[in-house]
Every structure is written in structure tokens, then in C-alpha cells.
Steps between C-alpha positions, in 0.01 A plus 500: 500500500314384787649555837359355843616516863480376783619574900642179630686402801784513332440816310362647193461180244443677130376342165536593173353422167455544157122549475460312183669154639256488851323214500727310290723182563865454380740189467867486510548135483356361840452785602177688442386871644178659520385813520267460709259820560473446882869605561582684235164697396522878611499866403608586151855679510759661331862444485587762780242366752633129420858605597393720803339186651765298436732747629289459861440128476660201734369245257354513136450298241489635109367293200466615119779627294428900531472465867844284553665746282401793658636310839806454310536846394439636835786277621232274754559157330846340302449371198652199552255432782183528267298241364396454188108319414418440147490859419471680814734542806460492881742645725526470913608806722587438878690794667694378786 
């Protein structure tokens, strides 16, 4: 997985990826996502550094099934509040 953040204002804004989707585009009828390298592009991590970031994050955003699950798992994100995009998934976090 890829994992990037950032020190905002608002706090620490985290994003994950699967590595193998960056740079791709999605559809789920009108609406599309892409993966676009700029936000999401960072260090390669493993599952425990993905959760220990999002453990500390205000804000994240996760895209690509391993990632979502792993958000999931960790109890971060509701499955019912994922989306699914021809084969991948993106998932918001915002801790309030």
C-alpha cells in the first residue's frame, strides 16, 4: 500500500492506496474516481503502518480493495459507508 500525509489546518489528512490501482480511473455510474498520483502517491507500507496513521488521522481517504478492508478490519470505516468502483473500493474517514 501506499500511504501519504499531510499537516493541515485541520489536522493530519492521510491517504491510502493499493499500489497497483495509482494512476488509474474508476466509474460507478456517473460517478468516476481517479487515483490520481499527486494525492495519493507516497511511501510504500505495510498493513500496521496503514492502521497506525489512520489511527492519528483527522481526515483520510482510502481507495483499493486491500486498503478499505484493512480500514474495515481495524474498525476505521463501516461497511455500509464504502463505495464500490468497478472492482475497487474507496472509503472516507473524518474523526470528529
Amino acid at each position: 500500500m501506499l500511504l501519504n500525509e499531510r499537516q493541515t489546518q485541520k489536522g493530519l489528512l492521510v491517504s491510502v492506496c493499493d499500489a497497483d490501482i495509482l494512476g488509474e480511473s474508476f466509474e460507478n455510474d456517473d460517478v468516476s474516481l481517479t487515483v490520481d498520483a499527486d494525492f495519493y502517491d507516497g511511501e510504500e507500507v505495510d498493513d500496521e503502518a496503514a492502521v497506525e496513521s489512520l489511527a492519528r488521522c483527522s481526515v483520510a481517504n482510502i481507495v483499493g480493495t486491500r486498503a478499505v478492508d484493512i480500514a474495515i478490519e481495524h474498525g476505521f470505516v463501516d461497511e455500509e459507508n464504502v463505495l464500490d468502483f468497478e472492482g475497487t473500493r474507496h472509503a472516507q474517514l473524518l474523526w470528529l
